[in-house]
C-alpha positions in Angstrom: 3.8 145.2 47.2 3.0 142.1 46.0 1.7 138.8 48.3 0.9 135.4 47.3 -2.1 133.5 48.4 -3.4 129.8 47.8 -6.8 129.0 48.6 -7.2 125.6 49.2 -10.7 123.3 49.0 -10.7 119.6 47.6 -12.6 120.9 44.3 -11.6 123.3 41.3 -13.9 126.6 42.6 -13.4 130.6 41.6 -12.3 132.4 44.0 -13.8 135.7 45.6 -11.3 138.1 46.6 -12.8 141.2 48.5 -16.5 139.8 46.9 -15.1 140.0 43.0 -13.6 136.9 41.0 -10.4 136.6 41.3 -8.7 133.3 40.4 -9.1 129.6 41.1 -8.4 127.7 44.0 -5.3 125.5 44.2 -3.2 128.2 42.3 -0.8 130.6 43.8 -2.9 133.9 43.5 -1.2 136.9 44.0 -2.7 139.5 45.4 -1.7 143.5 47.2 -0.2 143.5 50.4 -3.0 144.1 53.2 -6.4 142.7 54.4 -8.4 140.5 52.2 -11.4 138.8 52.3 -12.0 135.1 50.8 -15.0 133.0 49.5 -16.3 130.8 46.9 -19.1 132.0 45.8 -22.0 129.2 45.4 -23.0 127.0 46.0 -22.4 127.3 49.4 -21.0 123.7 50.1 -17.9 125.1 52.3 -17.1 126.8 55.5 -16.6 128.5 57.3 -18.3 130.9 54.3 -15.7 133.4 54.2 -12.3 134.5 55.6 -10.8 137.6 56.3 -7.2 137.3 56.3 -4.3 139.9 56.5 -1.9 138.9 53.6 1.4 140.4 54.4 5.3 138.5 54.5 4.8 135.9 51.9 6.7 135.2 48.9 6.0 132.9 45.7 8.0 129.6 47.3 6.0 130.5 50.8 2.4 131.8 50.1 -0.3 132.1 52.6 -2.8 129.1 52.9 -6.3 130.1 52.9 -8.3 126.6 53.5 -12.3 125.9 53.2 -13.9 122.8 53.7 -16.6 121.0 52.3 -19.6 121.1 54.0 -20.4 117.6 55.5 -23.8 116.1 53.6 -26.8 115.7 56.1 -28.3 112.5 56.3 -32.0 112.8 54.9 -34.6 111.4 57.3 -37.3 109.6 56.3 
């Protein structure tokens, strides 16, 4: 059956799905009913670095939210 799944980060990334490209995030991917897992590749400027998520009950109007966050910059010491 089919699911729908948007994976949301502030930039345009590719998005792994079960460690192969598979879309781009801020677009409604859809995707087989059951356990995925997320990432977006590198660089690795996001976390948590992957997800696993079980993608089941969704529908195009009300797909489920996978979010990533940047990475926060660390201050350089000198």
């Amino acid at each position: 059956m089919d699911e729908y799944v948007v994976v949301v980060f502030p930039d345009d990334r590719e998005v792994n799905l079960d460690h192969r490209p598979y879309g781009r995030t801020n677009h409604i991917l859809k995707v087989e009913t059951g356990t995925h897992a997320f990432d977006l590749g590198t660089p690795r400027n996001y976390r948590p670095a992957s997800q696993t998520r079980q993608v089941v009950d969704t529908d195009l109007a009300h797909p489920l939210e996978v979010i990533f966050e940047k990475k926060s910059r660390k201050a350089r010491v000198r």
